[in-house]
N, C-alpha and C positions, 0 to 999 in steps of 0.2 A: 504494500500500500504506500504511496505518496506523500507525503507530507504536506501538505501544503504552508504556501508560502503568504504571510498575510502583511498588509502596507502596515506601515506606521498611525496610519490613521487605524484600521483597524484592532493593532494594538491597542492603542490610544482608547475605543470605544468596550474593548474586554475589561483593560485595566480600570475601568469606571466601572463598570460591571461590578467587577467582583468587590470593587470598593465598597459601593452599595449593598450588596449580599452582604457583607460582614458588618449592616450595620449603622455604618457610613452615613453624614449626610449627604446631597448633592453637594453644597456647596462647600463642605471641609475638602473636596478631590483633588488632590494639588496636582492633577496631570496637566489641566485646563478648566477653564469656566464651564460650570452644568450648562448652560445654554448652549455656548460651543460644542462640544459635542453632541448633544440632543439633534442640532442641525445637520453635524454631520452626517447623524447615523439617517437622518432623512433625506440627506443628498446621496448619501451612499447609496440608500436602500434605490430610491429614482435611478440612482445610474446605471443599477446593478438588474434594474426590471425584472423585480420578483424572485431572483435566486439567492438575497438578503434579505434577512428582516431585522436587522441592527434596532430599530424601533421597537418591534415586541421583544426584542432581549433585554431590553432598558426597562421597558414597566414590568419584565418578569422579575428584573433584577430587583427593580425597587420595591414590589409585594415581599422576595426574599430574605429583603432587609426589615420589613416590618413584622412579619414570622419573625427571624431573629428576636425582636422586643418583645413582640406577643408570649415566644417561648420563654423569656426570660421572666415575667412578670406571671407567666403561671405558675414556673416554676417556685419563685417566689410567693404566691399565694396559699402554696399547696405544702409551702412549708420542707420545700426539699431544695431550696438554696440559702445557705446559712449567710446573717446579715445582708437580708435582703431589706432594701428599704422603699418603700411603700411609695411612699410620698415624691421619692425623688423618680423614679420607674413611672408615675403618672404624671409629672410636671414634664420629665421628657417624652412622654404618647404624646399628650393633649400641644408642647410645642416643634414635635417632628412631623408628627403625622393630624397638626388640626383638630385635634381632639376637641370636643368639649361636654363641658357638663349637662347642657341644656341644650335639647335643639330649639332653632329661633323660632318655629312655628308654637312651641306646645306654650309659650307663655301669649299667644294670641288672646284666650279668653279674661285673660289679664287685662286687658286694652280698653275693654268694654266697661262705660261707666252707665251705672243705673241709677238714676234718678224716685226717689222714695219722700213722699209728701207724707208725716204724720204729724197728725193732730186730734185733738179731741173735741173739735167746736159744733160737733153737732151733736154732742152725749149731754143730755140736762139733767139734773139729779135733783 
């Protein structure tokens, strides 16, 4: 079997890859700019007419980087990673991955103000 032989660019778009897989965020990736390569990998993919998908390897990478977390904070949950810390495990979901507490629909019924007339000027004793 043949080796094949890959550019520098797509070096460049593995070693993002795996940076992510481990975790990583986009922008800690010191090969180049997250958006720099994201474009690459969809000029590539245009150049290459469908015999690359550099693109689904990027959002596969980055789901595998969020596994990473997810496993870590179950593991932590479940009491099978010793000094695991709680708070710090959700401070990083909620600002790597957008996380939040509330979604912005369910405080909707919140919004609504009711108006309530009470008195008693029609009770004579």
């Amino acid at each position: 079997m043949e080796k094949q032989i890959l550019s520098a660019e797509e070096k460049l778009i593995n070693a993002y890859c795996r940076h992510l897989e481990r975790g990583f965020s986009e922008n800690s990736f010191p090969g180049a700019e997250a958006k720099d390569v994201e474009n690459l990998a969809k000029k590539l993919d245009e150049e290459n007419q469908g015999k690359t998908n550099y693109v689904k390897l990027i959002s596969v990478s980055k789901r595998k980087g969020m596994l990473f977390w997810e496993k870590i904070g179950l593991q932590g949950i479940l009491g099978k990673k010793s000094k695991f810390n709680g708070s710090a495990w959700m401070f990083i979901m909620k600002n790597r991955f957008n996380r939040k507490d509330k979604h912005p629909d369910e405080n909707k019924a919140e919004d609504n103000v009711v108006n309530v007339k009470l008195g008693f000027e029609d009770v004579q004793g």
